[in-house]
Wavefront OBJ file of the C-alpha trace (Angstrom):
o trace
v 0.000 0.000 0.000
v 0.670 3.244 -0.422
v -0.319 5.444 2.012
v 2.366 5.650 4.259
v 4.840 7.060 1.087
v 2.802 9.430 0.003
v 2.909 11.785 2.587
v 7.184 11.710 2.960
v 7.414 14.800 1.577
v 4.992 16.788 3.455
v 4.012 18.517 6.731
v 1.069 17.618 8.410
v 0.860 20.889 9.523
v 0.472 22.068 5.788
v -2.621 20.415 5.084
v -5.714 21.871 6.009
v -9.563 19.892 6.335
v -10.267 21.895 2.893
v -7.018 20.712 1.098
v -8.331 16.715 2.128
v -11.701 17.757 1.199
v -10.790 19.140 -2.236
v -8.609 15.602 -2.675
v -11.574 13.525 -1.665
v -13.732 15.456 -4.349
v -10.899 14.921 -7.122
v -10.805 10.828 -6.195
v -14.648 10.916 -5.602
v -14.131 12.371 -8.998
v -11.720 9.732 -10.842
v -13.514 6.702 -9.193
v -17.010 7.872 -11.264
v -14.974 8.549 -14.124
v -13.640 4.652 -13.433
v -17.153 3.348 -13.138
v -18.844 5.009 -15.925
v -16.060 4.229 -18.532
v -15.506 0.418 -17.344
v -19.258 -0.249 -17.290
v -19.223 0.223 -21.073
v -16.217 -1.377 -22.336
v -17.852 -3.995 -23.158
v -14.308 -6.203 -22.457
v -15.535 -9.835 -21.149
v -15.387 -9.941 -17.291
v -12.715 -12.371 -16.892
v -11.173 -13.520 -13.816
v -8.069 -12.186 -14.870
v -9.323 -9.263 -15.629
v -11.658 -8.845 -12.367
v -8.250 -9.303 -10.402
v -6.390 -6.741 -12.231
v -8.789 -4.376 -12.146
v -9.066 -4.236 -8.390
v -5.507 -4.327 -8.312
v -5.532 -1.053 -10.143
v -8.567 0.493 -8.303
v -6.678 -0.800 -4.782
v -3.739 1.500 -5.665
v -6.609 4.713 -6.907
v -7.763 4.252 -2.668
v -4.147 3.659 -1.950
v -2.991 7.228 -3.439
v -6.126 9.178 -3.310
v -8.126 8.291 -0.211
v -6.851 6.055 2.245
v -3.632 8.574 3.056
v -6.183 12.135 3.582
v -8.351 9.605 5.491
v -5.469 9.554 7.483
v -4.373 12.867 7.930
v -8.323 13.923 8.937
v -8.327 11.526 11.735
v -4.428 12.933 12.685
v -5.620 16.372 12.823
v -9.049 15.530 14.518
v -11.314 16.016 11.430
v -13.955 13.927 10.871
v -13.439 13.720 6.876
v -15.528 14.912 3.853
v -16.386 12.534 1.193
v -18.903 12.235 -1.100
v -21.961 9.635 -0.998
v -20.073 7.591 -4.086
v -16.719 7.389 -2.225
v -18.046 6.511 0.978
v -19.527 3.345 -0.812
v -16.731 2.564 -2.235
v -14.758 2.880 1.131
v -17.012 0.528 2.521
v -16.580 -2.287 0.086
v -13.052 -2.057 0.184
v -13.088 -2.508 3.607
v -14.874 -5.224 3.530
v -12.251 -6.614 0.775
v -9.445 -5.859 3.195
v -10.892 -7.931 5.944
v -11.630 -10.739 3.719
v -15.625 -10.146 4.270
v -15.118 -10.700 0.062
v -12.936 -11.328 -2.712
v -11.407 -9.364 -5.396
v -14.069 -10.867 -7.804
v -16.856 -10.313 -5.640
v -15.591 -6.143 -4.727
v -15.550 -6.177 -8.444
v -19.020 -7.272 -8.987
v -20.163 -4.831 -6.020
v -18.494 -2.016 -7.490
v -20.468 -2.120 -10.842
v -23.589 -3.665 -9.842
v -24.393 -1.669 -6.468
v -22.881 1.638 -6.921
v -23.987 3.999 -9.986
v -22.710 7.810 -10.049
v -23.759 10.363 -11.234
v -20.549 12.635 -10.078
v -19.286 15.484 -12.141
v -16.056 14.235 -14.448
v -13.567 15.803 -16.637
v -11.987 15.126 -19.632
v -8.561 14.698 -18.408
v -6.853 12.951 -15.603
v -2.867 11.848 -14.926
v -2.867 8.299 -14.847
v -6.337 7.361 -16.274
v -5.201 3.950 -16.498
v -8.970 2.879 -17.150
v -8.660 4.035 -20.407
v -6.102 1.580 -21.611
v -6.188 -2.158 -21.699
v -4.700 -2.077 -18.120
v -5.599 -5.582 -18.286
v -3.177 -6.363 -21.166
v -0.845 -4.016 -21.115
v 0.728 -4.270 -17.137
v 0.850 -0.343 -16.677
v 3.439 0.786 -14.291
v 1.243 2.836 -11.192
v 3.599 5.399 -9.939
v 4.846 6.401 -6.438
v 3.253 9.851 -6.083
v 4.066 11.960 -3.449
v 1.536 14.581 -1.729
v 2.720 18.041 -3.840
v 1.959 15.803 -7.259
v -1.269 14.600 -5.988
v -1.590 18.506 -4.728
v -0.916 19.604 -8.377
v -3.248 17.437 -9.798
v -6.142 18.205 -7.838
v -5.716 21.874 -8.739
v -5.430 20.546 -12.519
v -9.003 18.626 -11.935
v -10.830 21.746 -10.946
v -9.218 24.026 -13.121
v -11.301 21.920 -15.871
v -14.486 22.175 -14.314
v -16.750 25.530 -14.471
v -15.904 28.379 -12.832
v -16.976 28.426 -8.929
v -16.999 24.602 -8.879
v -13.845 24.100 -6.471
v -14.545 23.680 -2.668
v -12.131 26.849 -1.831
v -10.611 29.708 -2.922
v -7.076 30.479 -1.523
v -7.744 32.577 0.885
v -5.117 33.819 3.573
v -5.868 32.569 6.841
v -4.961 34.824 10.016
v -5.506 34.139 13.780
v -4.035 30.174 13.907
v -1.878 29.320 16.630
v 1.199 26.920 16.540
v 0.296 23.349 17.912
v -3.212 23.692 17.904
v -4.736 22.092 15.096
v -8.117 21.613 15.475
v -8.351 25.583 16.127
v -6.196 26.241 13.429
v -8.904 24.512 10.973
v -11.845 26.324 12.891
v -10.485 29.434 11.495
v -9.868 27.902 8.262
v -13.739 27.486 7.996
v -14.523 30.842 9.637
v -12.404 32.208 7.130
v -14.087 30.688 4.012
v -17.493 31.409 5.256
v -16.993 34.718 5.827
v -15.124 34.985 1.912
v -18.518 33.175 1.569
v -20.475 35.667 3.060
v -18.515 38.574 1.258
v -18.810 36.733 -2.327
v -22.927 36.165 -1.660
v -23.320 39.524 -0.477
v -21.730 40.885 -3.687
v -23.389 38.738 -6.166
v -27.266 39.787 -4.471
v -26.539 43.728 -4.848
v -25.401 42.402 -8.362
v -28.439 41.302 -8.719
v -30.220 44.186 -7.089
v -28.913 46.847 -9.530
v -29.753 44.438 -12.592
v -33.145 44.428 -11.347
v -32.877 48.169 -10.771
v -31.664 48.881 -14.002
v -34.464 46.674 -15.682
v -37.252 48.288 -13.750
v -36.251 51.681 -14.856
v -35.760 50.493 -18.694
v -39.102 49.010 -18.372
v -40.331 52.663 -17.198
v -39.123 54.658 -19.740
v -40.269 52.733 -22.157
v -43.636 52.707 -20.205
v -44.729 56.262 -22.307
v -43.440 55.431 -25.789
v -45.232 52.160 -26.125
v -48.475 53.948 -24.697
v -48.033 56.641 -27.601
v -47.073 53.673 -29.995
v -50.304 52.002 -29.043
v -52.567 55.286 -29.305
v -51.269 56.184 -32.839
v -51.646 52.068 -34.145
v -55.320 52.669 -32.767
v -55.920 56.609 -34.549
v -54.425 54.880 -37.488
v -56.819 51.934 -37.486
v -60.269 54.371 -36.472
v -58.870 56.377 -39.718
v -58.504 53.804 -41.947
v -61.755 52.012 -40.945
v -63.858 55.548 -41.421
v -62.947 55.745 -44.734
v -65.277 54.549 -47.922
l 1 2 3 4 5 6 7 8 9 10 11 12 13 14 15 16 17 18 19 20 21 22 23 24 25 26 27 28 29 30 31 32 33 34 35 36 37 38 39 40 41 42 43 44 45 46 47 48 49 50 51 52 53 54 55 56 57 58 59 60 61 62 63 64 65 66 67 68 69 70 71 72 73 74 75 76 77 78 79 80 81 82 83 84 85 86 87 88 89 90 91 92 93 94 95 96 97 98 99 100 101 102 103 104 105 106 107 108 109 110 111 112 113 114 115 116 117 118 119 120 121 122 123 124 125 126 127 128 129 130 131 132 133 134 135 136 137 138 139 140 141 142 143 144 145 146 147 148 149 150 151 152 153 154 155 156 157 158 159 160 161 162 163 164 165 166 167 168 169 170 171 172 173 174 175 176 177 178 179 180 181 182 183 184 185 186 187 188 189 190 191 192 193 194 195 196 197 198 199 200 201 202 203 204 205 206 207 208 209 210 211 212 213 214 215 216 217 218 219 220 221 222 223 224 225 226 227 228 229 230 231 232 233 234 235 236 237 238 239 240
């Protein structure tokens, strides 16, 4: 497994409950993109293949999930994952204490979970979309800054506003005390929150301003408009 590796080159201290959150999102993310491009391969559903596909989804957990997991429960967090992931959590732990096999956690995954969890078109490593089956693909070591970078890759391809957080500069946090230190994260965020909703309704306010006094002004002409249509008609209709 992997989970232990991955985080060599990192602080714990650097990652915050939104940097695991916006990880969990990108796996949540890579896992639907998994399941909706395996379900219609339409490659036969060998043993061999069965084993080698859990193989590969074991080291998608491995990278992705099991290490932030981790680092929530570290740092005191309960963590944030999506209704698709936490499924998919489950079964796995019910592969790793040999509840089932690799065939069955197979079957599981494609006949008991759906998604319908927003994808993109691009992701490092989409090993899926080869015949990993065939072709033995080599599944990388990757370290927490490349898994960092391509989280930030994932939402950068979705629409604007989608990611979980903006960077935002967080004052007030105090050395040694996490779980404060992530309180202000989120007080922080909400009130960027706050600031960005406030914002976007006088936005909206001075739209609706602007429309109501279009509407106004045009209020008189289209009166006149309407009283000349209706001379011209009582004209034309008086004469022989």
């Amino acid at each position: 497994m992997l989970n232990t590796s991955t985080l060599y080159t990192y602080e714990l201290s650097d990652l915050t409950a939104w940097d695991v959150a916006n990880v969990l999102e990108f796996a949540t993310s890579r896992i639907a993109s998994i399941w909706l491009f395996c379900h219609q391969n339409h490659i036969p559903q060998t043993p061999a293949y069965k084993s080698s596909f859990i193989r590969h989804l074991q080291w998608e957990v491995d990278c992705f999930v099991f290490p932030y997991i981790h680092v929530s429960l570290v740092l005191n967090i309960h963590p944030t994952m999506p209704d698709l992931l936490q499924a998919v959590i489950g079964r796995f732990s019910q592969f790793l204490t040999g509840i089932i096999t690799a065939e069955q956690l197979h079957d599981e995954f494609f006949l008991h979970l759906s998604s319908n969890h927003c994808v993109v078109p691009n992701y490092c490593y989409d090993w899926w979309k080869d015949h990993f089956n065939q072709l033995g693909l080599d599944l990388p070591v990757l370290n927490v800054h490349e898994i960092m970078e391509m989280t930030q890759d994932h939402f950068e391809q979705l629409l604007m506003g989608t990611m979980l957080v903006p960077d935002l500069a967080v004052t007030g946090q105090v050395d040694g005390n996490a779980l404060f230190n992530q309180i202000m994260v989120v007080r922080t965020h909400l009130q960027h929150l706050g600031k960005a909703m406030s914002s976007l309704l006088e936005q909206k306010h001075q739209i609706t301003a602007a429309a109501a006094y279009t509407m106004s002004q045009l209020e008189a002409p289209i009166t006149e408009l309407q009283q000349q249509l209706l001379n011209s008609h009582q004209q034309f209709a008086g004469k022989p």
